[in-house]
Kinemage of the C-alpha trace (Angstrom):
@kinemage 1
@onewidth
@group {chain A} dominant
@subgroup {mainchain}
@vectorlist {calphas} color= white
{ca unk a 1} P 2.502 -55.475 -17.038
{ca unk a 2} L 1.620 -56.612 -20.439
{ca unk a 3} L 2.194 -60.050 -20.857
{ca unk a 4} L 0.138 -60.789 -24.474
{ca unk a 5} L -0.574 -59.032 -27.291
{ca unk a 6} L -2.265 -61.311 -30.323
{ca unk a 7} L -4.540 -61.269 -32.786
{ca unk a 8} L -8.104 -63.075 -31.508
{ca unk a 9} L -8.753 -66.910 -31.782
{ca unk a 10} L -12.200 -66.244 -33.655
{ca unk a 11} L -11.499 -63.114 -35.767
{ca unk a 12} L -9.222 -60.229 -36.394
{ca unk a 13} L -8.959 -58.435 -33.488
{ca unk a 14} L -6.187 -57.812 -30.965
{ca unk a 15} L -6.125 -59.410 -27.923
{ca unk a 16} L -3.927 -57.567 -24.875
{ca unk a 17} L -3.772 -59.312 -21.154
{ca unk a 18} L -2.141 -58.145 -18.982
{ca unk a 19} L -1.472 -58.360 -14.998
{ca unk a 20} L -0.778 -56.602 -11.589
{ca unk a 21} L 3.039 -58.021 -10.637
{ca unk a 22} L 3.779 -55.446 -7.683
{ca unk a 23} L 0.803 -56.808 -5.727
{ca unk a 24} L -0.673 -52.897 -5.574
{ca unk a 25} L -4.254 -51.873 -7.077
{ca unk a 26} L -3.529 -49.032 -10.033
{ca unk a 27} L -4.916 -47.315 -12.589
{ca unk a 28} L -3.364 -48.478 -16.131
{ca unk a 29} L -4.083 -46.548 -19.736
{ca unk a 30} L -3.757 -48.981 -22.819
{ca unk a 31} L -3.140 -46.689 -25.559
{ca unk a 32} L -3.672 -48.567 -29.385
{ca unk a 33} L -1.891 -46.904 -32.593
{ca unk a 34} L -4.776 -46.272 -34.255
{ca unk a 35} L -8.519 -45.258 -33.412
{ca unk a 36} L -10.398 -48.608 -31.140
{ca unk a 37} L -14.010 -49.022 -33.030
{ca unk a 38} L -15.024 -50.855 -29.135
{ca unk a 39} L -13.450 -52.214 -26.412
{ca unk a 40} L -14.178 -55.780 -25.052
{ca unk a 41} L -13.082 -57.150 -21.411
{ca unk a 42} L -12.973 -61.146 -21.524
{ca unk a 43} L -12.588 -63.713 -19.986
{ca unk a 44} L -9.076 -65.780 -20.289
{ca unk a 45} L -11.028 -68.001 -23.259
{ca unk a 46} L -11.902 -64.426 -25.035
{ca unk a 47} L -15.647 -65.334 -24.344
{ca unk a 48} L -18.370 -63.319 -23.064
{ca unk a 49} L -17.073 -59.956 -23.975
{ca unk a 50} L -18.446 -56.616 -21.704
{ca unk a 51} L -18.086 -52.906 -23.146
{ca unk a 52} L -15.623 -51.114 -22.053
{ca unk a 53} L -15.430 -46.943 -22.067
{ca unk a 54} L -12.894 -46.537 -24.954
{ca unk a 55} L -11.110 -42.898 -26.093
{ca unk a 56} L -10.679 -42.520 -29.358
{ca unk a 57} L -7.361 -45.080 -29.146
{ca unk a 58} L -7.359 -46.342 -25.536
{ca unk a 59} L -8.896 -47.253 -22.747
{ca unk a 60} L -8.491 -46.674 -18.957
{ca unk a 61} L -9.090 -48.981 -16.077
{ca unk a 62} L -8.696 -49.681 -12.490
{ca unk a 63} L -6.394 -53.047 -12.147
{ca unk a 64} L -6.953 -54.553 -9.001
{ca unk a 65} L -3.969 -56.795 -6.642
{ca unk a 66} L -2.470 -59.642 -8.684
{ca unk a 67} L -5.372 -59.074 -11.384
{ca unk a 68} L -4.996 -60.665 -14.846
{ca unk a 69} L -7.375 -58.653 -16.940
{ca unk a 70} L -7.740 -60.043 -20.979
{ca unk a 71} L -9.005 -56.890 -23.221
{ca unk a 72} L -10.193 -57.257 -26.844
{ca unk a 73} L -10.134 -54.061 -29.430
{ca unk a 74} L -12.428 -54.003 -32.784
{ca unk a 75} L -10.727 -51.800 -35.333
């Protein structure tokens, strides 16, 4: 479930967290409206950014158990 979308504390970018509410591992697409330059995976504080495989506008991933995942896109 998506539970933030906003634009970054330190530039323009968007910010999108989201979380596992059924308690089950799965695999989750974010799809963007318009082509994602890179992909970031942060850290709550959107610090310490790590590249994540992007396609064209969105990006798969494997979100574990009550996960909270934050994800940063450069446009």
């Amino acid at each position: 479930m998506i539970s933030t979308i906003k634009k970054a504390e330190d530039d323009n970018n968007v910010v999108i967290r989201l979380y596992d509410a059924t308690g089950k591992d799965s695999d989750v697409t974010i799809t963007s409206f318009t082509d994602v330059k890179q992909a970031l995976q942060t850290n709550m504080l959107e610090e310490n950014g790590k590249t994540v495989k992007s396609e064209k506008n969105s990006i798969t991933l494997h979100l574990g158990h009550h996960a909270i995942e934050t994800f940063e896109f450069l446009y």
